[in-house]
C-alpha positions in Angstrom: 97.2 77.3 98.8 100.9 78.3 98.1 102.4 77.3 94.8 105.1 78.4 92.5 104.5 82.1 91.7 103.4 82.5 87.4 103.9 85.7 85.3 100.4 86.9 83.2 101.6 84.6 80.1 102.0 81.3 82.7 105.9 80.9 82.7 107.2 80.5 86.1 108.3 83.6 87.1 112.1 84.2 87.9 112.1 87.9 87.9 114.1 88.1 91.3 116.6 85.0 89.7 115.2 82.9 92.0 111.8 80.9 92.1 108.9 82.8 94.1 105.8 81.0 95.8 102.4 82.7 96.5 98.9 82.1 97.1 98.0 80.2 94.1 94.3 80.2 94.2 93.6 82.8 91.0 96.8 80.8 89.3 94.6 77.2 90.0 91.3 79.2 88.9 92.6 80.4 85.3 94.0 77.0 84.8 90.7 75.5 85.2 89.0 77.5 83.2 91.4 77.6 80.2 91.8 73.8 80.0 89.8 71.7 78.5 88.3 68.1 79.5 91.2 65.6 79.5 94.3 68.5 79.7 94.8 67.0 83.3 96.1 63.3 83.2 95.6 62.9 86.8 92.2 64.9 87.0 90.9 63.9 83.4 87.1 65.5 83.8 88.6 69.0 85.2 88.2 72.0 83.0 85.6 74.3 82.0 87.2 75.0 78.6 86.1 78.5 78.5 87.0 79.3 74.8 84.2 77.3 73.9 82.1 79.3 75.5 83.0 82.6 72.6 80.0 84.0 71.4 77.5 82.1 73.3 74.1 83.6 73.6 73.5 81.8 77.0 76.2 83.1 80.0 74.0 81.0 82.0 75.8 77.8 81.0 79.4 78.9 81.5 78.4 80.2 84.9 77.2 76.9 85.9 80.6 75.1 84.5 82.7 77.3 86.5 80.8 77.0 89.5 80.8 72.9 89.3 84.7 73.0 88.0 86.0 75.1 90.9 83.4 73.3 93.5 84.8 70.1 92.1 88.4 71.0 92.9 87.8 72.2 96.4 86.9 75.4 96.3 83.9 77.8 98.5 82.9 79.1 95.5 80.2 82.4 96.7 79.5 84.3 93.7 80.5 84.1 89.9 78.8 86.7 87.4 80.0 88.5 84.4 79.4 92.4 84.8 77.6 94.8 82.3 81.3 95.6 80.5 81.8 91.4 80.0 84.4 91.2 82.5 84.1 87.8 84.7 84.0 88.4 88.4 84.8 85.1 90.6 84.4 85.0 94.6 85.8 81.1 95.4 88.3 80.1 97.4 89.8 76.9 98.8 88.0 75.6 101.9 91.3 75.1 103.6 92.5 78.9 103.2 
């Protein structure tokens, strides 16, 4: 999917003075999991809400949320783990890509 390019922080990014568009599939992923239920008007049961997930014993869980969040929305979603350092690792994409 192409959208609106974002900086790291979310702000649209106009570093060029102009608006830039881009594949928009990692922008749509962090959104989904950094909102929470109801954030969405339109979509009000999308959102894994992952800051609720800090210092959970059980990774299990949150791995299950993304997977049904991004499956949800669209995506082929083939792998999502957290690796020995913490750091989440996500393999989805939209079916239409």
């Amino acid at each position: 999917m192409t959208d609106i390019k974002h900086t790291e922080d979310g702000d649209i990014d106009l570093s060029n003075r102009d608006l830039q568009y881009t594949n928009s599939d990692e922008q749509h992923q962090k959104d989904i999991l950094l909102s929470q239920k109801g954030y969405y008007k339109e979509h009000p049961e999308l959102g894994v809400g992952i800051a609720d997930y800090t210092n959970e014993t059980d990774p299990e869980a949150l791995l299950r949320s993304i997977k049904k969040e991004f499956s949800t929305d669209g995506m082929k979603v083939s792998r999502v783990t957290i690796t020995a350092t913490g750091d989440l690792e996500i393999n989805a994409r939209y079916e239409d890509d």
